[in-house]
C-alpha positions as CSV (number, residue, x, y, z in Angstrom):
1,X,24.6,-125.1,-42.1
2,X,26.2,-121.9,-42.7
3,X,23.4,-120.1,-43.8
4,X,21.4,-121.3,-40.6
5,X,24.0,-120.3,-38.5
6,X,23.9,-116.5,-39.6
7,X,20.1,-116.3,-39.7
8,X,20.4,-117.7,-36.2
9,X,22.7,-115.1,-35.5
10,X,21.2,-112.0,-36.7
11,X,18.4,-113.3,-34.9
12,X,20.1,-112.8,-31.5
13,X,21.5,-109.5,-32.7
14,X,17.5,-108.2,-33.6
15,X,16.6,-109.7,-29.9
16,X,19.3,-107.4,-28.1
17,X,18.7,-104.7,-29.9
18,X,14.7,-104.8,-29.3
19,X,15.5,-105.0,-26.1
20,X,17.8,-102.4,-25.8
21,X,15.3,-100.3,-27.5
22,X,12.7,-101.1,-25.1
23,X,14.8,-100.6,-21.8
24,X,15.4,-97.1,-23.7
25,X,11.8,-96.7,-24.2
26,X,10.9,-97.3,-20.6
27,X,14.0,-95.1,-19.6
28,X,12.4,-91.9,-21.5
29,X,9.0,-92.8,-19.8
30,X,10.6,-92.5,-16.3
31,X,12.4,-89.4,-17.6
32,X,9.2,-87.7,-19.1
33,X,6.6,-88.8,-16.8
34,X,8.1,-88.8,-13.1
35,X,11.0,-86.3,-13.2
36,X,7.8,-84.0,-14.3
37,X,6.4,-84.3,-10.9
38,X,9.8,-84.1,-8.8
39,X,10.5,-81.2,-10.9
40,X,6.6,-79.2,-10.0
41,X,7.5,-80.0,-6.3
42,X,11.3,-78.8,-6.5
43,X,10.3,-75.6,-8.3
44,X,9.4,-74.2,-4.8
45,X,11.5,-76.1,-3.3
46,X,8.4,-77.8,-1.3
47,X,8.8,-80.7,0.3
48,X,6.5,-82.9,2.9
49,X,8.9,-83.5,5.9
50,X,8.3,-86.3,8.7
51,X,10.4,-86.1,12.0
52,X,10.4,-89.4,14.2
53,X,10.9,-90.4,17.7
54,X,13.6,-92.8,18.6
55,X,11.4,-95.7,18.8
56,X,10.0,-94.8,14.9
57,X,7.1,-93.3,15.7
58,X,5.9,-90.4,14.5
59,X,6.4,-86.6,16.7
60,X,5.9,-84.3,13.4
61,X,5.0,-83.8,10.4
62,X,3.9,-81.0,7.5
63,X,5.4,-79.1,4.5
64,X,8.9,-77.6,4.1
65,X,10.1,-74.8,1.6
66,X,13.1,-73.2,1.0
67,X,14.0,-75.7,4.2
68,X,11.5,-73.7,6.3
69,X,8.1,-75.2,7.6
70,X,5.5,-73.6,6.0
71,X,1.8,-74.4,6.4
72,X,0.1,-76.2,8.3
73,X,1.8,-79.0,10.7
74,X,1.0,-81.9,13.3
75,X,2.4,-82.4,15.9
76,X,2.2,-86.1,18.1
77,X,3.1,-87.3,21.8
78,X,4.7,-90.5,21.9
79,X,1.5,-92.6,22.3
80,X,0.7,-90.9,19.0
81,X,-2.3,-88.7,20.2
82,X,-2.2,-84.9,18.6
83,X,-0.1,-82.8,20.6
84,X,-0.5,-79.9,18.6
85,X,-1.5,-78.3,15.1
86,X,-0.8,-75.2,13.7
87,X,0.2,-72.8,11.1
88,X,3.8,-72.2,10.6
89,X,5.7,-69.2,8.0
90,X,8.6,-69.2,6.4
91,X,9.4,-71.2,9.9
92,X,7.5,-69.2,12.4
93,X,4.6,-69.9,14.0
94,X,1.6,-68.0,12.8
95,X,-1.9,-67.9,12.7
96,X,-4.2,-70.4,14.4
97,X,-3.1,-72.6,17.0
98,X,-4.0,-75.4,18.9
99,X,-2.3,-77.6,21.5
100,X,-4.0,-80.8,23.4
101,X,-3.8,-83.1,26.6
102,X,-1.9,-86.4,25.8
103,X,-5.4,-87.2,26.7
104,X,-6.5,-85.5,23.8
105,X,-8.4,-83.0,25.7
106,X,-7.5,-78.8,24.5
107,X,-5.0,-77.7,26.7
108,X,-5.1,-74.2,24.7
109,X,-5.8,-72.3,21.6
110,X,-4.8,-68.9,20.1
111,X,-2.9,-67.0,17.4
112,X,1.1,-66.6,16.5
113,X,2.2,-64.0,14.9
114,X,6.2,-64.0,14.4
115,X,6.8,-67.3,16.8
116,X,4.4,-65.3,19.6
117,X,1.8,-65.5,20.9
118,X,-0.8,-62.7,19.6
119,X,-4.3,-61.8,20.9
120,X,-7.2,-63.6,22.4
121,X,-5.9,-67.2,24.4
122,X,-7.7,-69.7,26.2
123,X,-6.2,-72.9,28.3
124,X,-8.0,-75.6,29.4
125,X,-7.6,-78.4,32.1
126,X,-6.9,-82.3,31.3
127,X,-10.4,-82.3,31.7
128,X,-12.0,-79.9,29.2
129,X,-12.8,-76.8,32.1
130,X,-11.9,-73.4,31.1
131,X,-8.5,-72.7,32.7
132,X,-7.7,-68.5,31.6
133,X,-8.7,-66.6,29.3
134,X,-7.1,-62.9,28.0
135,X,-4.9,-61.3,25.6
136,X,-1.4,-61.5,24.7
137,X,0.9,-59.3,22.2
138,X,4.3,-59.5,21.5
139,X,4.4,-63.1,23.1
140,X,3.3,-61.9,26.6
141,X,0.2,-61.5,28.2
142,X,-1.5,-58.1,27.8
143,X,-4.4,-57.2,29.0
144,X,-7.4,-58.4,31.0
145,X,-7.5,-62.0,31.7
146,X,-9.4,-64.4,34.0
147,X,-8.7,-67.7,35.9
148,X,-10.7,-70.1,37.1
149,X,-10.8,-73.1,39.4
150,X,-11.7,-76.9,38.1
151,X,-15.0,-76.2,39.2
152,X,-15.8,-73.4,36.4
153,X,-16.2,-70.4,38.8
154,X,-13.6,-67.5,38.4
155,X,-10.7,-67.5,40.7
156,X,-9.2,-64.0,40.0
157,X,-9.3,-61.1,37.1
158,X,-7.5,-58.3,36.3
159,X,-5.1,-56.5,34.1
160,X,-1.8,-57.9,32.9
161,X,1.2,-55.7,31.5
162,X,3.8,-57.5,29.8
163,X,3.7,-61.0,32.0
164,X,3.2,-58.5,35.4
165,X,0.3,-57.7,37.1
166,X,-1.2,-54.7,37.1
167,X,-4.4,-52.5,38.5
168,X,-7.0,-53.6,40.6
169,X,-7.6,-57.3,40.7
170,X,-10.2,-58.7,42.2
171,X,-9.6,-62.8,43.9
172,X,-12.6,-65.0,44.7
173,X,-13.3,-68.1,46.9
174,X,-14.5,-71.5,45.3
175,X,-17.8,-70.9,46.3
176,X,-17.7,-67.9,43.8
177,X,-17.7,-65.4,46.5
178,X,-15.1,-62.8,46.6
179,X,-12.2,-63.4,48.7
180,X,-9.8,-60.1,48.2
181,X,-9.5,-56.8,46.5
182,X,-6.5,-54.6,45.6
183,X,-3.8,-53.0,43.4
184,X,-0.9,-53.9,41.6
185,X,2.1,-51.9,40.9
186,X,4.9,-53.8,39.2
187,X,3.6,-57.1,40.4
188,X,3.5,-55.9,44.1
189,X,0.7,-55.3,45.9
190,X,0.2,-51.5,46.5
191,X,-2.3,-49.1,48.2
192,X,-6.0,-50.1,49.6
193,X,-7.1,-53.9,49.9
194,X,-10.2,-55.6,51.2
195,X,-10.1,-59.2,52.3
196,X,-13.5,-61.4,53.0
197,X,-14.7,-64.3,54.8
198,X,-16.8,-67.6,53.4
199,X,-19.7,-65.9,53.4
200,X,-18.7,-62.8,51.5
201,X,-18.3,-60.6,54.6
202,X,-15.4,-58.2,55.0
203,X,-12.8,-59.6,57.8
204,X,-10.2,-57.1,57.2
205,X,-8.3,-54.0,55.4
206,X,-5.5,-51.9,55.3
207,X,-2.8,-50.6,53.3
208,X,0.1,-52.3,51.2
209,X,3.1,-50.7,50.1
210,X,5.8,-53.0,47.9
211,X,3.7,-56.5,48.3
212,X,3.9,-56.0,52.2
213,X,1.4,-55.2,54.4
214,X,2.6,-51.1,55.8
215,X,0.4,-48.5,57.6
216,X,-3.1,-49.0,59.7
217,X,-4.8,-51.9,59.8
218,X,-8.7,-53.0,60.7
219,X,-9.8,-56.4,61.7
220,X,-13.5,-57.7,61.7
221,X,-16.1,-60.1,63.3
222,X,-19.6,-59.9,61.6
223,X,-20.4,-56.2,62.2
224,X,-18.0,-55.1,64.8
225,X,-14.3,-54.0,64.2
226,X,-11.9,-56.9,66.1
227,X,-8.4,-55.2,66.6
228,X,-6.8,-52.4,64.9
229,X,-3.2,-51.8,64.7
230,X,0.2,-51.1,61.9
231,X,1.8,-53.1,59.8
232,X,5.4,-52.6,59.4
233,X,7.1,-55.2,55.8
234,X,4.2,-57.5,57.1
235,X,4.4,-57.4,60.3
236,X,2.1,-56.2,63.7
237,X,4.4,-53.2,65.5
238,X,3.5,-51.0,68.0
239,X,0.2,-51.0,70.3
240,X,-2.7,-53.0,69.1
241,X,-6.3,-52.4,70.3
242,X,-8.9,-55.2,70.9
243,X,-12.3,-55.2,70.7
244,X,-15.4,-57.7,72.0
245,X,-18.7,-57.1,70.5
246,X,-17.6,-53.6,69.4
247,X,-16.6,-52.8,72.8
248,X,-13.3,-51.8,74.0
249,X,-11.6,-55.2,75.5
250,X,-7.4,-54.6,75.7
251,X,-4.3,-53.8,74.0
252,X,-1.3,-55.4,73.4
253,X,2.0,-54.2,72.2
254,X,4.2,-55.7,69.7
């Protein structure tokens, strides 16, 4: 009975020990094998980072190092359609962007350079129609840009300094005709401008000094001058003449 007792004995010691052994074998694997890969990705410090809404549903997502976004990231609306995508470094924006509609539809598309946006730009409407179109630097536009209306056709062009204005710019009618004419100083309008009716015909010019109409004045119907006066900030002064057919009719003073 004795001697059965102690074989029974170090049997259950052999039993714990294999299994020790084995949990130490499987321990070593973990060690070897998947530290291995944290270790790869931690030698960056690169991580993939996920950002949620409050309801758990995914607004971002794309690759972190040194705790900076880096590469290329996604962006989602709360229904989960693409809001953006883009390239970020060392956690600015840069490169090729793209930002949609929560219709999906391109809403606009450019470069970043330093968090800014940086050369040729285009926007779009909910629908797909080219919006503007021009060039920015520094994060501003700069330089000549273009608008249109939903239907396609340009609505005005010109030159843009820093955000402002600038130059001659040229505005159109949605029948693609052109509607006015002028210069820009410092976002005002300055100097000469033409203005035109539905059918393209000129219906008036003058003179604007700080964004207000100043100076002499010319009215028109069809071929023949209409009335002719000043302007003083916008507004008729003085004697105005008035003309039917091109023939002298009265004058009125303001």
């Amino acid at each position: 009975m004795t001697k059965i007792s102690n074989i029974q004995k170090g049997d259950s010691v052999f039993h714990k020990n294999e299994r020790r052994i084995s949990i130490l074998v499987f321990l070593l694997f973990i060690y070897l094998i998947y530290p291995f890969e944290m270790k790869a990705i931690s030698k960056d410090n690169k991580k993939y980072n996920r950002i949620y809404y409050a309801d758990s549903t995914l607004q971002a997502e794309g690759w972190m190092i040194d705790n900076l976004e880096s590469g290329y990231w996604y962006f989602y609306y709360p229904n989960g359609k693409t809001e953006s995508i883009g390239n970020f470094k060392s956690g600015f924006k840069d490169g090729y962007w793209q930002f949609y509609h929560n219709n999906g539809q391109l809403k606009s598309e450019g470069k970043y350079r330093g968090s800014k946006e940086s050369g040729y730009w285009k926007t779009f409407t909910s629908t797909g129609k080219l919006l503007s179109e021009g060039n920015c630097k520094h994060g501003k536009k700069n330089g000549f840009w273009k608008f249109y209306f939903e239907n396609g056709k340009l609505k005005e062009e010109g030159e843009i300094v820093d955000d402002t204005i600038k130059g001659h710019w040229k505005f159109y009618q949605f029948n693609g005709l052109l509607k006015e004419e002028g210069s820009f100083e410092k976002g005002l309008r300055v100097g000469w401008w033409k203005q035109y009716g539905l059918e393209g015909e000129l219906i008036a010019e003058g003179p604007y000094r700080n964004g207000l109409k100043n100076g002499h004045w010319k009215l028109f119907k069809g071929d023949y001058i209409e009335s002719e006066g000043n302007y003083i900030s916008g507004i008729k002064k003085f004697t105005w003449t008035f003309y039917q057919d091109g023939d002298f009719d009265h004058i009125y003073q303001y």
